[in-house]
Phi, psi and omega in degrees: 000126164282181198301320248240278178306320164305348166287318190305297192304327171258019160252357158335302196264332171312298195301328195297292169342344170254278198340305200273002163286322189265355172250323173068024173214132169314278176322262201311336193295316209278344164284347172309306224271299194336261167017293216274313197297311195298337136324307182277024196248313197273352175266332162318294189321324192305333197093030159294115153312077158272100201307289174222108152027274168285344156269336169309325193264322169296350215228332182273326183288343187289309207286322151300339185276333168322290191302303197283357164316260207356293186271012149276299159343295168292311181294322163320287180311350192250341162301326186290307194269038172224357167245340149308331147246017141310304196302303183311289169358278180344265184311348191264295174301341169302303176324268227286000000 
């Protein structure tokens, strides 16, 4: 195992530990954490100077699991409103 997986294997439980705090789903926190280790992973590649890890890795899973509310947040709502205009759709051709 290299330096580079054993970091990734110990920041795991960290990132998961936010996701699923912050997603409350097994499946979304491990597509979170998947997301984020793979960034610090490319940002390694890149030659990023990371003092630490473990707040990097803390701070990408934070902002992904944020983005994945939002756009659960957004599709509710348009769902909300696209079923809000079946019902009108409905009711207005039902009247008549």
């Amino acid at each position: 195992m290299t330096d580079r997986e054993r970091l990734l294997d110990e920041l795991r439980p960290v990132a998961f530990a936010i996701a699923y705090q912050m997603l409350g789903s097994v499946s979304e926190a491990e597509d979170v954490v998947q997301e984020a280790l793979l960034r610090v992973h490319q940002a390694l590649d890149a030659g990023e100077q990371i003092a630490s890890p473990r707040a990097f890795a803390a701070t990408v899973t934070a902002r992904l699991a944020i983005n994945e509310l939002r756009s659960a947040r957004a599709a509710a709502c348009a769902s909300s409103r696209s079923t809000a205009a079946r019902e009108r759709s409905f009711s207005t051709n039902s009247s008549g």
